[in-house]
C-alpha positions as CSV (number, residue, x, y, z in Angstrom):
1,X,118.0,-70.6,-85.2
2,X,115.3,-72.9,-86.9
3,X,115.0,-76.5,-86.2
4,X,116.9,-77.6,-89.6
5,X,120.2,-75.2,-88.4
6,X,120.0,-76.9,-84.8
7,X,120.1,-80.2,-86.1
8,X,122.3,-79.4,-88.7
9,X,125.2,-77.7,-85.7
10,X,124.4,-81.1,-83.9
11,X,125.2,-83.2,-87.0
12,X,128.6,-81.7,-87.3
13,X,129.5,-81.8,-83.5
14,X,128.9,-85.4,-83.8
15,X,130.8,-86.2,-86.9
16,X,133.4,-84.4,-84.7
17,X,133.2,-86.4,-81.8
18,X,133.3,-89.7,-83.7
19,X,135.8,-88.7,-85.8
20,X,138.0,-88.3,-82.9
21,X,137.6,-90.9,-80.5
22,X,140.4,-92.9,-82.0
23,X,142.7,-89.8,-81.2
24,X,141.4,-89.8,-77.8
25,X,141.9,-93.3,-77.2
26,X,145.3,-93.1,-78.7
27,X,146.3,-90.8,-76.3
28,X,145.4,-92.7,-73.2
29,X,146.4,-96.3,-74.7
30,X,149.4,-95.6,-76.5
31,X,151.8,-94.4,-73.6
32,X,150.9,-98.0,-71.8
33,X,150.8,-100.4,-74.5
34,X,152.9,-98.7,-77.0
35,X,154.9,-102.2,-77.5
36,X,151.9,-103.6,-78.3
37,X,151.9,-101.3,-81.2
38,X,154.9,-102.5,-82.7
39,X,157.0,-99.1,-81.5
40,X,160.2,-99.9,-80.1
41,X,161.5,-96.9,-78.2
42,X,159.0,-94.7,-76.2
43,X,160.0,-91.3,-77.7
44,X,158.1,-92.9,-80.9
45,X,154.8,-92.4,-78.2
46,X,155.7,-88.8,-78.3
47,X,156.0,-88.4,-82.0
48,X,152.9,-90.1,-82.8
49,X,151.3,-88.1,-79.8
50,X,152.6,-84.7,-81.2
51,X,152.7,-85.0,-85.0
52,X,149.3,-84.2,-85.8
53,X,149.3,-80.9,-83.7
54,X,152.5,-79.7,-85.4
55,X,151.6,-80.6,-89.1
56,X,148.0,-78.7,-88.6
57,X,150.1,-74.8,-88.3
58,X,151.1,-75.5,-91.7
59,X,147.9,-77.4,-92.9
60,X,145.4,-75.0,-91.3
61,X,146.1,-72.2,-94.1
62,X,145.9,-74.3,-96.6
63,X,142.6,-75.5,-95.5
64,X,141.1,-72.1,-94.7
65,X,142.0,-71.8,-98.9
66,X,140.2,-74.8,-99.8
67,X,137.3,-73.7,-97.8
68,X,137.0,-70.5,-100.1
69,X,136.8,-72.4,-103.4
70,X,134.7,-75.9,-102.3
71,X,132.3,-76.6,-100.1
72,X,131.6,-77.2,-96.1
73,X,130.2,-80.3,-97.1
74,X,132.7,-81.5,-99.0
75,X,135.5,-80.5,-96.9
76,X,133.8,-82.1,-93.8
77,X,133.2,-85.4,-96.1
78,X,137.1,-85.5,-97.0
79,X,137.5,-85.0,-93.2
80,X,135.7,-87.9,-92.1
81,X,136.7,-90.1,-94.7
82,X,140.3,-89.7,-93.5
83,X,139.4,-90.0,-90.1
84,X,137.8,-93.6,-90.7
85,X,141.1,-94.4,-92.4
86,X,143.2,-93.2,-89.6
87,X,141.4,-94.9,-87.3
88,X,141.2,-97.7,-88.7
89,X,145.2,-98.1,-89.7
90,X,145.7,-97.8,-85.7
91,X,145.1,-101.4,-85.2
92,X,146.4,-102.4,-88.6
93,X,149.9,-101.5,-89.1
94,X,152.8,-101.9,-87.0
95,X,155.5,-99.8,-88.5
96,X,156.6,-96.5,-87.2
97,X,157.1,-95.0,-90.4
98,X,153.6,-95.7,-91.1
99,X,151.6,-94.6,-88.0
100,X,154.0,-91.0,-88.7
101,X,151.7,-90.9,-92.0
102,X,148.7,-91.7,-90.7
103,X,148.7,-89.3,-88.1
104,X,149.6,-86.4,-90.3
105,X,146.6,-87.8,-92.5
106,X,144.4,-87.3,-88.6
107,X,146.0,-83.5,-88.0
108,X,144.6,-83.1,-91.9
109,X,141.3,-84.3,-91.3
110,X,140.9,-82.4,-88.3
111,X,142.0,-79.1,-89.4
112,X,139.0,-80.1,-92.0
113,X,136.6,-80.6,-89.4
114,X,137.6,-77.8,-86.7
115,X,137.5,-75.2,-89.6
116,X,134.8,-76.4,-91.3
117,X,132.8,-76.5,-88.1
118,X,133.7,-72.8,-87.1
119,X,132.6,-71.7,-90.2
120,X,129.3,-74.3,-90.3
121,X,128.3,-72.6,-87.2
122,X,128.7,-68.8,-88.6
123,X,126.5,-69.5,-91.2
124,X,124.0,-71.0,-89.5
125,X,123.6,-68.9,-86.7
126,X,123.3,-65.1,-85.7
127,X,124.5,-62.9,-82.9
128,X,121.9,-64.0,-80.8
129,X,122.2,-67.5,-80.5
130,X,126.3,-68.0,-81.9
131,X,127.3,-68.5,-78.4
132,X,125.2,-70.9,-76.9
133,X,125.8,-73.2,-80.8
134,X,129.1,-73.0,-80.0
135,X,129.0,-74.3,-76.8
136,X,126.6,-76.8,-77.8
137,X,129.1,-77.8,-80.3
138,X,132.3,-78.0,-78.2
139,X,130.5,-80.3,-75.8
140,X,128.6,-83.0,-78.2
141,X,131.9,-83.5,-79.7
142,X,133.7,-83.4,-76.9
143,X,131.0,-86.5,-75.7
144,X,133.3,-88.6,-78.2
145,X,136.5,-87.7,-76.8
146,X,135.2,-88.8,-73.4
147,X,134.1,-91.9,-75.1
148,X,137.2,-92.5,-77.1
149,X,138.9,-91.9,-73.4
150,X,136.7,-94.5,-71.3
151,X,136.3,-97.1,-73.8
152,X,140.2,-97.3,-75.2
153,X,140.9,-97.7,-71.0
154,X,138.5,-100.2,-70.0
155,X,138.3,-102.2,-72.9
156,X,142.4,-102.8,-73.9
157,X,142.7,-105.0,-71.1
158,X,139.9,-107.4,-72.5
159,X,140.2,-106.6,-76.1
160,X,142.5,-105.3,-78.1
161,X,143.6,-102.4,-80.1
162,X,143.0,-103.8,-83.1
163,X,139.4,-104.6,-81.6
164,X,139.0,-100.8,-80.1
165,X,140.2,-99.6,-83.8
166,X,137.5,-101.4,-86.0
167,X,135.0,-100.5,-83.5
168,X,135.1,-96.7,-83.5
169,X,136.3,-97.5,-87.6
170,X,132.6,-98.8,-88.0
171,X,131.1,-96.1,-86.0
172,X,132.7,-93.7,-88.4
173,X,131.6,-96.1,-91.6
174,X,128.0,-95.7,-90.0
175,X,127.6,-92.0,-89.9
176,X,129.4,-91.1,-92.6
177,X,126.4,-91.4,-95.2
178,X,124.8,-88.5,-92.9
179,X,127.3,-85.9,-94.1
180,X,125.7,-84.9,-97.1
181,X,122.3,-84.5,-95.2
182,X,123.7,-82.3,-92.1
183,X,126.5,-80.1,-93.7
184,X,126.0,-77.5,-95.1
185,X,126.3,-77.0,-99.2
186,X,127.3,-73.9,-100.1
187,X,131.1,-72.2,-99.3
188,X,131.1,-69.9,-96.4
189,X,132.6,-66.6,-99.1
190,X,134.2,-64.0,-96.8
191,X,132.2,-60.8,-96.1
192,X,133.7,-57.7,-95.2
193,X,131.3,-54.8,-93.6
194,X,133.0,-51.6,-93.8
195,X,131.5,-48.2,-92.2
196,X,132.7,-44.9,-91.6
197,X,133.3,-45.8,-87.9
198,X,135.3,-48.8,-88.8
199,X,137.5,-46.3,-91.4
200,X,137.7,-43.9,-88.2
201,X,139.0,-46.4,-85.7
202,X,141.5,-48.8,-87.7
203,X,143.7,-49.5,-84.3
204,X,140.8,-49.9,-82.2
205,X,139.8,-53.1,-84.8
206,X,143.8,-53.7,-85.1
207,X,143.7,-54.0,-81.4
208,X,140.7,-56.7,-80.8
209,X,142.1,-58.9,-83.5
210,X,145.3,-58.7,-81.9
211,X,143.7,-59.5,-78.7
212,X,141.4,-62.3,-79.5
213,X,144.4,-64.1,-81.3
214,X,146.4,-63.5,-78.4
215,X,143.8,-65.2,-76.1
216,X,143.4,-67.8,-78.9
217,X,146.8,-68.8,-78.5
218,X,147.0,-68.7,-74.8
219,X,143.7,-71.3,-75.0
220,X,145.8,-73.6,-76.8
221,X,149.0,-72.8,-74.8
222,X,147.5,-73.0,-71.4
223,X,144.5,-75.0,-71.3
224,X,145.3,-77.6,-74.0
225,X,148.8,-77.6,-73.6
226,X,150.2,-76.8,-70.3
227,X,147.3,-78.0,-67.8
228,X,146.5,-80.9,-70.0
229,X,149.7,-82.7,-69.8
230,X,150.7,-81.9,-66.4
231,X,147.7,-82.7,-64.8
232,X,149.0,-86.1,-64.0
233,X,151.9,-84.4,-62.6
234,X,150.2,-82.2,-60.3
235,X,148.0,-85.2,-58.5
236,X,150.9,-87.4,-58.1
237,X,153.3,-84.7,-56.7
238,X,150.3,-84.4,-53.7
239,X,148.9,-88.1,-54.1
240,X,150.2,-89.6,-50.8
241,X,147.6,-92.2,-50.3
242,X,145.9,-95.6,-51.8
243,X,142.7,-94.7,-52.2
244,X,140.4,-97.7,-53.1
245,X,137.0,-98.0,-54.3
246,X,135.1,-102.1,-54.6
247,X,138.5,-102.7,-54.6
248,X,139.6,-100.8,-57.6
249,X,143.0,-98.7,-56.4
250,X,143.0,-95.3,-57.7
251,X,146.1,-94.3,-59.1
252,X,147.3,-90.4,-59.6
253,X,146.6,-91.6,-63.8
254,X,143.0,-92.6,-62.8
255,X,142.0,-89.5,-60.9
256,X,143.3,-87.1,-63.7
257,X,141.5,-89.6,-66.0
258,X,138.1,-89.2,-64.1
259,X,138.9,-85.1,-63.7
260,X,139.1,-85.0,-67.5
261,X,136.4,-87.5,-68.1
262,X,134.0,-85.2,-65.5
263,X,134.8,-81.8,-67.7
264,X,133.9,-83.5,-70.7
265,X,130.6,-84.9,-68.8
266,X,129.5,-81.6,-68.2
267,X,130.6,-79.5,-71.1
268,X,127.3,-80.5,-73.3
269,X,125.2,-78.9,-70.3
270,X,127.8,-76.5,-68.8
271,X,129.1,-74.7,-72.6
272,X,125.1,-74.1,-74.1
273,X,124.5,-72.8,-70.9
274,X,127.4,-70.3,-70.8
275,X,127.1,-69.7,-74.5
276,X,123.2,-69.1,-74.1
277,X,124.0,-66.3,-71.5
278,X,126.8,-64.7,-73.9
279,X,123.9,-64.7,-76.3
280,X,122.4,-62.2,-74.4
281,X,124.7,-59.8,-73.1
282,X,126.8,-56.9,-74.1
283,X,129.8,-57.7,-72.2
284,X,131.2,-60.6,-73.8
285,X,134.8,-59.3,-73.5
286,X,134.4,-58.7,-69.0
287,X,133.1,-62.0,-68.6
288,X,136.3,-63.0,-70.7
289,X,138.5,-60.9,-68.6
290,X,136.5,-62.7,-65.0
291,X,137.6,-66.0,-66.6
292,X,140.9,-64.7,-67.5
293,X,141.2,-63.9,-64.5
294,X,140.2,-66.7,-62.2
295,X,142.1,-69.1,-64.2
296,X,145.3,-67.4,-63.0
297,X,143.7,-67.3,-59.4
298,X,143.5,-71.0,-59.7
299,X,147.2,-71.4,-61.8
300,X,148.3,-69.9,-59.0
301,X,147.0,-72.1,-56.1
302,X,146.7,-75.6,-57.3
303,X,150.7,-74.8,-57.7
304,X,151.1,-73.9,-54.2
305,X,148.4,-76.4,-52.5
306,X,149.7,-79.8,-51.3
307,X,146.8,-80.9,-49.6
308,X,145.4,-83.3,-52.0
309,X,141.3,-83.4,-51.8
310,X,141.9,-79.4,-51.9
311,X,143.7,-79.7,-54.8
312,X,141.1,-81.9,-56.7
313,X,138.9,-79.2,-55.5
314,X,140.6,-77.1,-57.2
315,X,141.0,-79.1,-60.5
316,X,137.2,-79.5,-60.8
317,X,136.9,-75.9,-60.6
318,X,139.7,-75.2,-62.9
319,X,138.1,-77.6,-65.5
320,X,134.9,-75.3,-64.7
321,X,136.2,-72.3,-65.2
322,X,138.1,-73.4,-68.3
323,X,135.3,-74.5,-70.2
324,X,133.9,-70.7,-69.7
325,X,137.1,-69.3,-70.9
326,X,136.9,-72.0,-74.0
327,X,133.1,-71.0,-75.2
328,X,133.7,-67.6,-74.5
329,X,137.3,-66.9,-76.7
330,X,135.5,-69.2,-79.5
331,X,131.8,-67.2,-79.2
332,X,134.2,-63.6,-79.4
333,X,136.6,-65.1,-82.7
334,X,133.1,-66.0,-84.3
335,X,131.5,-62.8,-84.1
336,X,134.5,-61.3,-85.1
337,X,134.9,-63.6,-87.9
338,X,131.1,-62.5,-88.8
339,X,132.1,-58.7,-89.0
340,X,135.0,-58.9,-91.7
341,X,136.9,-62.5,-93.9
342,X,135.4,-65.2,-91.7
343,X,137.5,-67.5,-93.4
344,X,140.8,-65.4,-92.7
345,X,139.7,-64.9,-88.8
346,X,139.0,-68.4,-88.5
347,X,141.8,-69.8,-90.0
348,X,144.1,-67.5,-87.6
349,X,142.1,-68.5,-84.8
350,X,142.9,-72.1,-85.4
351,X,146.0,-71.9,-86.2
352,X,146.6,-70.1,-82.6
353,X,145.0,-72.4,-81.2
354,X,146.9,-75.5,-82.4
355,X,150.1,-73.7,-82.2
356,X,149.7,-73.1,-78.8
357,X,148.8,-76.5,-78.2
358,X,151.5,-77.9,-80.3
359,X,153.8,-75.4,-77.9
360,X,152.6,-76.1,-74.6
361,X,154.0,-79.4,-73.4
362,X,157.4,-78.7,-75.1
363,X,157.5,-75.8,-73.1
364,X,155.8,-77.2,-69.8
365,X,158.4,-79.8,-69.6
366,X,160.7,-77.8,-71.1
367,X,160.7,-75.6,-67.6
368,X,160.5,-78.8,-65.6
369,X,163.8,-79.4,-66.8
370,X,164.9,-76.7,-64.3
371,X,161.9,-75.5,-62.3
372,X,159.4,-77.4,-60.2
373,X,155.7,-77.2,-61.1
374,X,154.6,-75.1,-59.0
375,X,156.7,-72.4,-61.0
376,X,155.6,-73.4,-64.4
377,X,152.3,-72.6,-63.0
378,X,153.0,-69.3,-61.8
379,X,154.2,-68.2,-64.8
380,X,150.8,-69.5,-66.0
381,X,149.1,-67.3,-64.0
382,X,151.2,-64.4,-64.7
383,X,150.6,-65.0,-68.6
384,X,146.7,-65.4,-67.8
385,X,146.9,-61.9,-65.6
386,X,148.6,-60.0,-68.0
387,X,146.3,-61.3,-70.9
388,X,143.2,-60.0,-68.7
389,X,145.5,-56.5,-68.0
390,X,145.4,-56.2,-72.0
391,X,141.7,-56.9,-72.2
392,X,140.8,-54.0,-69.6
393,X,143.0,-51.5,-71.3
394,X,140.8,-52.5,-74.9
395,X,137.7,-51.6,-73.3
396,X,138.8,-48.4,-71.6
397,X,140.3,-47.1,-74.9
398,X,137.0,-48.3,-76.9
399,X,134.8,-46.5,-74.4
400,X,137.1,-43.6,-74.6
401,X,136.8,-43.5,-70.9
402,X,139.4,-44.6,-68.2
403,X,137.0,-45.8,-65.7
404,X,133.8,-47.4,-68.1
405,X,134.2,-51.2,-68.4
406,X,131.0,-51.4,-70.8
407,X,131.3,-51.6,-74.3
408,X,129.0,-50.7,-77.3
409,X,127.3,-52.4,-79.2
């Protein structure tokens, strides 16, 4: 990749990661202060939280068509613009009714951004540097959800969020002019290579789509849905003790808080690196299948652990292994995006994604209802397992040998 691409991958992870720290921030402020807001019952704090995911499985469609008649650069403009004017309505308007609208106008802007930054990357980059862009680009953006994060929860206790609103408003207003300069121009048009082998071997493509969807969705189900919003729930089910630091108590909240925070501390570093490596290997799809299956390894002990410094042990390496699993299922949708309709794998991948997200803490909480944790985490782990079964039996039909793991290129 030349200098202008790298800096062009950057631009757009950045105009990412400011157009979501208000989101971020939401979601730690809201559930506290959601009085302060103007709400008036606290399942509002869930509809304002949830919204945005469930409008973008219709939106994302939709988006994937506007992306094959205008441009990236338009579409990531339109994106940030709405952003800014989500963000800044947070701290301006007090009825329900209203925040409902502006956080369907957020789950537009980001299925603008998210799609439009897929697709940015595919056509800036090649098979030999795709995966380490990507995880460059999932962890500078993911430098502004830390930031929405840390600064909504130190500074609402000084400030307000009207205050925390305008700021990340204006940071938005600042870098909007840059659009234009690091987006790309022209529409990402959907190619389609077609050879004899691919005629030959129509289940064998059939199969991998199916696959990397599948994985897509069990991303969003299970690492953005599931672990995400029980995490809290884990720590305090083991959290025994008052832990204090300068005399600062650390609450089960704050320890998941600074477990998040760390992941997203790392993933700049931690994804290029991983991605960097995918770059250069032929076996994508095992290293998949190790992360597929260590994350149910880990499902499957953090549910049964009680001790609690073995359990944040744990955590950390979960949010390790997890931002593996995350560059890796994006790296594989991206070079299969590059091989047929980009726009059309993309926009499924998405959608997977965000429907599995959108699904996970109905369902999580859903099985609290009647199960403890530790189950809905074992049936975590046996979703991950299974996932990593169907993965092996791919690459042993590909190879059309039962005992070769390799595949070719």
């Amino acid at each position: 990749m030349n200098r202008t691409n790298k800096l062009s991958v950057i631009g757009i992870a950045v105009f990412t990661g400011v157009a979501i720290m208000g989101d971020a921030m939401l979601s730690i402020v809201l559930p506290i202060y959601w009085s302060d807001m103007g709400l008036t019952a606290v399942w509002q704090v869930g509809v304002l939280l949830s919204i945005n995911r469930f409008v973008r499985l219709p939106i994302n469609p939709l988006v994937g068509f506007f992306y094959r008649h205008y441009s990236l650069r338009l579409g990531i403009s339109i994106a940030m613009g709405l952003a800014i004017v989500s963000t800044f309505s947070y701290g301006i308007f007090s009825q329900f009714s209203i925040l409902v609208m502006m956080r369907i106008v957020w789950g537009i802007a980001w299925s603008l951004l998210r799609l439009g930054g897929f697709l940015s990357i595919i056509q800036l980059t090649s098979k030999t540097d795709r995966g380490q862009f990507i995880g460059l680009y999932n962890g500078v953006w993911g430098i502004g959800s830390l930031i929405g994060m840390l600064v909504g929860g130190l500074l609402i206790a000084e400030t307000s969020i009207r205050f925390i609103t305008t700021l990340f408003g204006l940071i938005g207003c600042v870098t909007f002019p840059f659009v234009p300069f690091l987006t790309p121009s022209g529409k990402k048009e959907p190619t389609v290579q077609k050879t004899t082998t691919d005629q030959q071997k129509p289940l064998l493509a059939l199969d991998q789509f199916v696959l990397t969807l599948s994985t897509s969705m069990v991303m969003g189900l299970l690492i953005f849905g599931v672990f995400s919003n029980t995490l809290s729930a884990r720590i305090d089910q083991s959290y025994q003790d008052n832990w204090t630091f300068m005399s600062f108590a650390f609450t089960s909240t704050a320890i998941a808080g600074i477990i998040q925070a760390v992941r997203w501390g790392w993933a700049p570093f931690l994804a290029p690196f991983i991605g960097k490596y995918l770059d250069h290997t032929k076996h994508k799809q095992q290293a998949l299948i190790c992360f597929l299956l260590s994350l149910s390894a880990l499902f499957a002990l953090i549910g049964s652990i009680n001790q609690i410094s073995f359990v944040i042990v744990l955590l950390l390496l979960f949010q390790f292994v997890s931002t593996g699993f995350v560059t890796t299922t994006d790296t594989i949708a991206s070079d299969l995006a590059e091989k047929g309709d980009s726009i059309k794998v993309i926009t499924f991948h998405t959608i997977m994604v965000d429907t599995g997200a959108a699904l996970g803490p109905l369902l999580a909480f859903g099985l609290l209802e009647y199960f403890p944790l530790r189950v809905v985490y074992l049936i975590a782990s046996i979703l991950l397992f299974v996932l990593a079964i169907g993965w092996i039996s791919w690459l042993r039909k590909k190879q059309n040998d039962p005992f070769a793991f390799s595949v070719r290129k």
